[in-house]
LOSE-956829 format. One record per residue (C-alpha): x, z, y; residue in one letter; residue number from 1. Coordinates in steps of 0.2 Angstrom, whole numbers. Each point is the difference from the previous one (the first is absolute). Example, Ala and Ser with C-alpha at 12.3 -4.5 7.8 and 13.67 -1.06 7.14 Angstrom:
LOSE-956829
px=62; pz=39; py=-22; type=A; seq=1 $
px=6; pz=-3; py=17; type=S; seq=2 $
This chain:
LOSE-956829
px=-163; pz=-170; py=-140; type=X; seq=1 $
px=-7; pz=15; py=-7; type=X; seq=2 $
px=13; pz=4; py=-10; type=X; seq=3 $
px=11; pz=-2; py=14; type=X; seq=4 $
px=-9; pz=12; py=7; type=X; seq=5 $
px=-1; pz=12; py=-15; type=X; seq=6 $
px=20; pz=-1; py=0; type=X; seq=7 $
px=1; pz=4; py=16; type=X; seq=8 $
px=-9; pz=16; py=-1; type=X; seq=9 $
px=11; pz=5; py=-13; type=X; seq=10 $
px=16; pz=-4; py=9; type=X; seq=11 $
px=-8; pz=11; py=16; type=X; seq=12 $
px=-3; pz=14; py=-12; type=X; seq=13 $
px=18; pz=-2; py=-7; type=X; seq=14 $
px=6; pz=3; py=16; type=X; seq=15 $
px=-10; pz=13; py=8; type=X; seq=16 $
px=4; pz=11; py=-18; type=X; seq=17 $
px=17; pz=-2; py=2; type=X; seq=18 $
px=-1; pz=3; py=20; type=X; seq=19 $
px=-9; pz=15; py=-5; type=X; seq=20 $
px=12; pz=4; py=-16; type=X; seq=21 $
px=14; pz=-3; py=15; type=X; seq=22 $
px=-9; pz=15; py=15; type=X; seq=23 $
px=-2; pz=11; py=-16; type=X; seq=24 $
px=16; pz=0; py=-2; type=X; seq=25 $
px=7; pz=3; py=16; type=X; seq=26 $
px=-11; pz=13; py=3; type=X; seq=27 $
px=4; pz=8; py=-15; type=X; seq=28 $
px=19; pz=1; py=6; type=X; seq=29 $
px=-3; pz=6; py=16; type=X; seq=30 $
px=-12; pz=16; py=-8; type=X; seq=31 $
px=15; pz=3; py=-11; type=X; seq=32 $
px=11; pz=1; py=15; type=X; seq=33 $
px=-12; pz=13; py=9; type=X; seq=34 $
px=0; pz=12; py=-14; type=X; seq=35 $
px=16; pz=-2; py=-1; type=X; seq=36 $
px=4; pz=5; py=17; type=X; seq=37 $
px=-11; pz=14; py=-1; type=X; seq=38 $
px=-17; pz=-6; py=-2; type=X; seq=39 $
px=-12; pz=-7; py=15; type=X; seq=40 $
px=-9; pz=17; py=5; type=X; seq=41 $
px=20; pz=7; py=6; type=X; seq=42 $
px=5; pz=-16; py=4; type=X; seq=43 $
px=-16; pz=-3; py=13; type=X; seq=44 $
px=1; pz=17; py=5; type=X; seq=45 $
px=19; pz=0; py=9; type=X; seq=46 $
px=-4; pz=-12; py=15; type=X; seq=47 $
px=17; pz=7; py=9; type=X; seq=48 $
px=16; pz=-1; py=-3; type=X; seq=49 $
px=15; pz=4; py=9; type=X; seq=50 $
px=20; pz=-2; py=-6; type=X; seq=51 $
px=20; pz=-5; py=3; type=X; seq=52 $
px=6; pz=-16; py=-3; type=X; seq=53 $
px=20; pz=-1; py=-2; type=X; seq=54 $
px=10; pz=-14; py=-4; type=X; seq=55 $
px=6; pz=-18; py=3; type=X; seq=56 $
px=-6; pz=-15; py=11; type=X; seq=57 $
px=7; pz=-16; py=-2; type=X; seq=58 $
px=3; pz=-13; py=15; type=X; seq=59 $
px=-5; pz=-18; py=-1; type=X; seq=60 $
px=21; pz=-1; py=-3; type=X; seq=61 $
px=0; pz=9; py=-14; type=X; seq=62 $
px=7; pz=14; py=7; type=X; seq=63 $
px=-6; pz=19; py=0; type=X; seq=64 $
px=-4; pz=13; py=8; type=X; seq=65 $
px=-4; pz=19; py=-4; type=X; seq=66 $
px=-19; pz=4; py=6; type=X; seq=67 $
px=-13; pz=15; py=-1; type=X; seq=68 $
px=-18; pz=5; py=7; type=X; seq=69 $
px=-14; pz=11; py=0; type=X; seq=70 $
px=-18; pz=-9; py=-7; type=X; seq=71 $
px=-17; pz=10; py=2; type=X; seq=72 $
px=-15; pz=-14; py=-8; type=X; seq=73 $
px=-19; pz=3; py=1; type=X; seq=74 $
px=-10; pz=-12; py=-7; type=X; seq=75 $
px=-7; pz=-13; py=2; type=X; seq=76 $
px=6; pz=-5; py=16; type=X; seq=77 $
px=12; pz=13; py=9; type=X; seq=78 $
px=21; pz=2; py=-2; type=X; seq=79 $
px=13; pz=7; py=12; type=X; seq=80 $
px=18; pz=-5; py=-3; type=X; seq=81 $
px=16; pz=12; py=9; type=X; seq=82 $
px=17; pz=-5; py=-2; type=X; seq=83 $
px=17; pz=-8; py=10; type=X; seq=84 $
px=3; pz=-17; py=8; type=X; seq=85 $
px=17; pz=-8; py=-6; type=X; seq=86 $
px=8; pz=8; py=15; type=X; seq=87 $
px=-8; pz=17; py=-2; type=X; seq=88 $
px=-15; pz=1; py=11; type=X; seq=89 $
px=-15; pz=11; py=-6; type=X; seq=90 $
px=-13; pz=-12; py=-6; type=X; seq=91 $
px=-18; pz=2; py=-3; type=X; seq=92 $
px=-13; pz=-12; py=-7; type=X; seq=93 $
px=-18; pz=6; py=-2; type=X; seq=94 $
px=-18; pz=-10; py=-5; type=X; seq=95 $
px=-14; pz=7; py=2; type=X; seq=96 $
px=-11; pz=-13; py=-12; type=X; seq=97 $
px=-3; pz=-11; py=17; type=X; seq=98 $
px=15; pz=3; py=14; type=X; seq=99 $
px=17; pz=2; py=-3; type=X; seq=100 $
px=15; pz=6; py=11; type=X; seq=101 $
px=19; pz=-1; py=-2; type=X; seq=102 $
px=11; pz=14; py=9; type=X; seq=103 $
px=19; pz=-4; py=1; type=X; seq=104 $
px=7; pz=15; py=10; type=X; seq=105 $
px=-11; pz=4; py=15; type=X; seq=106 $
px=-8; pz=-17; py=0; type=X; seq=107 $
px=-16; pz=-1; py=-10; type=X; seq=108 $
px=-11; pz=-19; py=0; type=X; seq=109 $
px=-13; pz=-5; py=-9; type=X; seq=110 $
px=2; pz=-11; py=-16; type=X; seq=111 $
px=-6; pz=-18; py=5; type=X; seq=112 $
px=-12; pz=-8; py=-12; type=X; seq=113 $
px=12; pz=-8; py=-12; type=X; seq=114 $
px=6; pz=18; py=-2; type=X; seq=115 $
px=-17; pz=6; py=-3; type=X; seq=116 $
px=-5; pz=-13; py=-12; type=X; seq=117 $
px=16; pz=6; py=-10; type=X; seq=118 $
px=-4; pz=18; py=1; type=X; seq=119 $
px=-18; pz=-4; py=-9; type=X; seq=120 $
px=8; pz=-11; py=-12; type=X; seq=121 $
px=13; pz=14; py=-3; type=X; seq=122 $
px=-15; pz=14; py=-3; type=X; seq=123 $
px=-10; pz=-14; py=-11; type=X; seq=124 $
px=16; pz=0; py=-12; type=X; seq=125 $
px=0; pz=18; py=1; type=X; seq=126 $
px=-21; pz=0; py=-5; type=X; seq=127 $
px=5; pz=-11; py=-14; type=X; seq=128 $
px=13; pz=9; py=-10; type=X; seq=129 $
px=-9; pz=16; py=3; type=X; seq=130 $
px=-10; pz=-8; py=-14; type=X; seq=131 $
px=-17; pz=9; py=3; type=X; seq=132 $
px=-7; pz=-12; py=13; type=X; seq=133 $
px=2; pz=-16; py=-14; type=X; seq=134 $
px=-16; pz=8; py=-9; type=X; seq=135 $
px=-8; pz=-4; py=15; type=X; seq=136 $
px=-11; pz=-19; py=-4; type=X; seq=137 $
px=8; pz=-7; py=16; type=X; seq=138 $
px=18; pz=-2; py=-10; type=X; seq=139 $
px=2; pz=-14; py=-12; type=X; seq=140 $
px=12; pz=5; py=-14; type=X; seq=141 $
px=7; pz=-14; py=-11; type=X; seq=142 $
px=11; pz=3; py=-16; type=X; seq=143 $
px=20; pz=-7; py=3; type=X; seq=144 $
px=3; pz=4; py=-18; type=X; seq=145 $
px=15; pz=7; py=-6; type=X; seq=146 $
px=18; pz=-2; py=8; type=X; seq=147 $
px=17; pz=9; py=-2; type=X; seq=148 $
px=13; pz=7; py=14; type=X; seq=149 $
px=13; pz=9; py=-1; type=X; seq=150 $
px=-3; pz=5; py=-18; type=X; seq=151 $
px=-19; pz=5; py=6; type=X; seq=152 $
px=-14; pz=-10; py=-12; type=X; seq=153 $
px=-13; pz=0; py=15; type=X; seq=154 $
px=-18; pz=-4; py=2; type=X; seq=155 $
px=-4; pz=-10; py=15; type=X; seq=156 $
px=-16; pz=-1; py=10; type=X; seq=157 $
px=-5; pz=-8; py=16; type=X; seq=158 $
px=-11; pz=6; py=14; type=X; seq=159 $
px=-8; pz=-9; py=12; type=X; seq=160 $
px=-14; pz=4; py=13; type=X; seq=161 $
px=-6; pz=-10; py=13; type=X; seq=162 $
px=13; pz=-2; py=17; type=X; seq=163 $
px=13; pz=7; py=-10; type=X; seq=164 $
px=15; pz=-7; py=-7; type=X; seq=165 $
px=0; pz=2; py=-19; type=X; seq=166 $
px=11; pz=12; py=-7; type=X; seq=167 $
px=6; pz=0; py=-20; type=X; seq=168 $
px=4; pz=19; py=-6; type=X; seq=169 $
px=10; pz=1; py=-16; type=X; seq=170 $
px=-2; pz=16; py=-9; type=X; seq=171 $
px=11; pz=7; py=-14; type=X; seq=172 $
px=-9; pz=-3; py=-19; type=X; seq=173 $
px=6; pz=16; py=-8; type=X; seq=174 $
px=-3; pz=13; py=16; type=X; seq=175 $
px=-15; pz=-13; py=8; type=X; seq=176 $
px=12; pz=5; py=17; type=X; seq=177 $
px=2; pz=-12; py=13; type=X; seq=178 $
px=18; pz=-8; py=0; type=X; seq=179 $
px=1; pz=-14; py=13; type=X; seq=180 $
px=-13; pz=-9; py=11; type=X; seq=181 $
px=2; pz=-18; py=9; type=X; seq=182 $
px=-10; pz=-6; py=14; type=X; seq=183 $
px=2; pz=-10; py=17; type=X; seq=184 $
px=3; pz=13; py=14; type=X; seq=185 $
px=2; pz=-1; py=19; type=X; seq=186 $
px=18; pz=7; py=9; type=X; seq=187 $
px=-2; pz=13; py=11; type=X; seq=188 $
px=13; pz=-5; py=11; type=X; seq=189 $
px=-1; pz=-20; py=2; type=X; seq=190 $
px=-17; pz=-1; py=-5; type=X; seq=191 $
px=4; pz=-15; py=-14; type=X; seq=192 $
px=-7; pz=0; py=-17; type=X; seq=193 $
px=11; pz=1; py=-15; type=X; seq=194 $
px=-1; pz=5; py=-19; type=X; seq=195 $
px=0; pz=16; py=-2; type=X; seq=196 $
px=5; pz=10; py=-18; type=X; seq=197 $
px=0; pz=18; py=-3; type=X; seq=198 $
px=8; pz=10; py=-16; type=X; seq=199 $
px=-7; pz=17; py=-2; type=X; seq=200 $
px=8; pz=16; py=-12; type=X; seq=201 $
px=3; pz=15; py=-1; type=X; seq=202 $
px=-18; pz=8; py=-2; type=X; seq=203 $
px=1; pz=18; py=4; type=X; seq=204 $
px=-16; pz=11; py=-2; type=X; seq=205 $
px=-7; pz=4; py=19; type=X; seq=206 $
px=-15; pz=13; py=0; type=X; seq=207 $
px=-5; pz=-6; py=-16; type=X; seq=208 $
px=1; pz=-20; py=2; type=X; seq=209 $
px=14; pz=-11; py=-4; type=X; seq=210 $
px=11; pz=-8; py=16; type=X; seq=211 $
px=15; pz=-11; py=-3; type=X; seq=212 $
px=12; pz=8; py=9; type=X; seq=213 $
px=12; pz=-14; py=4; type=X; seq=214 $
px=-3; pz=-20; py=5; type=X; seq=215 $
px=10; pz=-17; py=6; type=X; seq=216 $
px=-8; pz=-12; py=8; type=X; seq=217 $
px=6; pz=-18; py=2; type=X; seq=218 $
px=-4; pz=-15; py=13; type=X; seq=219 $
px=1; pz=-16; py=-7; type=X; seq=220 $
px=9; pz=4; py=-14; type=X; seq=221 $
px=13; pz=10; py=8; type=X; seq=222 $
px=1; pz=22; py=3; type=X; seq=223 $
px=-7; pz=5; py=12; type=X; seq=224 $
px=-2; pz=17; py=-1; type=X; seq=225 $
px=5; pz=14; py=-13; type=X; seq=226 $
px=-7; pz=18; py=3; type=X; seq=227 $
px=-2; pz=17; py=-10; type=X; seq=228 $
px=-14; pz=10; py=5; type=X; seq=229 $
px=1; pz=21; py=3; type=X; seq=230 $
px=-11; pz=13; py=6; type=X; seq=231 $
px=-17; pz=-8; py=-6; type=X; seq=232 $
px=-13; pz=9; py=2; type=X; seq=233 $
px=-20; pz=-7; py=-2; type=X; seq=234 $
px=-14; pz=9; py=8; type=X; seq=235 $
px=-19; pz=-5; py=2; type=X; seq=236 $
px=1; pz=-1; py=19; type=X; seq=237 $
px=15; pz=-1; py=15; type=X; seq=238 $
px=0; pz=5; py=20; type=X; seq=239 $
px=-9; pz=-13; py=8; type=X; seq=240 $
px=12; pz=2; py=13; type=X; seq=241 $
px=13; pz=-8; py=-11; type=X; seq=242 $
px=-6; pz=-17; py=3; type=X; seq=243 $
px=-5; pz=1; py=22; type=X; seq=244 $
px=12; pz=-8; py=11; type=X; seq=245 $
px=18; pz=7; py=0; type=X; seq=246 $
């Protein structure tokens, strides 16, 4: 029996190493990508952002549609959204980090909760990939080991944290850059969940960091949407105003 016990201990130890060996790792690859984008100091400091989007959405059908809109992003919690419904009418969407509206036209309503929960799970994905926050104790990081896409040898890790689905962010080996992230996702729209992947390229430098400057998401394995990104510009703080009811 005590030699049973004796193994034991040594398969536990075995194990917590390599679980250790395994968060060493991951960690490792996310400090890389930081200081790849520009270190954590510039990249903690530029809470705002604001920029164009331009470029395609897909339909359900497969077909497509031409599309563009203006995002202004503080973090953690608070995102405004203006562009055009399919038939042309101004349309804004705002979160403040608690409530929500959507104005199509002259008509503004509040988001209903499975809008809301959308909108946080939205900004939690935007927390994530701004990489800083994963230093914090509350994220688990997990090494994925290594994969290839596209011609891309990539170095995966996944994040989880409490009431959060988990997401996996593969980054790039040679630049440490992070090329594609898969995670489940909420729509917008129709509320549903789906599985949602994102490629990122294209990293121009923005007031000293590194932003990709073009993405394509898909929904269940299909495209979804497919957008260059223009007019960036990061800054430590935005108008409050920018996220009140529109």
């Amino acid at each position: 029996m005590w030699r049973f016990g004796i193994v034991w201990c040594a398969v536990m130890l075995m194990v917590t190493a390599e679980r250790s060996a395994a968060e060493d790792q991951a960690h490792s690859i996310v400090a890389k990508a930081i200081e790849a984008q520009g270190g954590s100091e510039a990249l903690a400091r530029q809470k705002g952002a604001s920029y164009t989007q331009s470029g395609t959405v897909y339909g359900k059908d497969g077909t497509q549609r031409p599309a563009s809109a203006r995002l202004a992003i503080l973090l953690p919690d608070k995102v405004r959204y203006e562009s055009h419904t399919s038939d042309g009418l101004p349309l804004i969407s705002v979160f403040d980090g608690k409530r929500g509206w959507v104005k199509k036209g002259n008509q503004t309503e509040e988001m209903k909760p499975a809008q809301l929960a959308a909108q946080e799970e939205l900004m939690y994905l935007l927390r994530v990939v701004d990489l800083v926050p994963l230093q914090d104790p509350n994220f688990t990081l997990t090494d994925l080991g290594e994969s290839a896409v596209d011609g891309h040898t990539l170095l995966g890790v996944k994040v989880s944290s409490s009431g959060h689905p988990d997401i996996q962010l593969f980054f790039d080996r040679d630049s440490g850059l992070l090329y594609k992230l898969t995670t489940r996702s909420t729509d917008l729209q129709s509320g549903q969940q789906y599985d949602r992947e994102e490629l990122t390229w294209d990293y121009r430098d923005v007031g000293g960091i590194k932003l990709a400057m073009y993405f394509k998401i898909f929904q269940n394995g299909k495209p979804r949407v497919e957008m260059r990104l223009s007019d960036f510009k990061c800054t430590e703080q935005l108008d409050e105003r920018l996220f009140t009811k529109p």
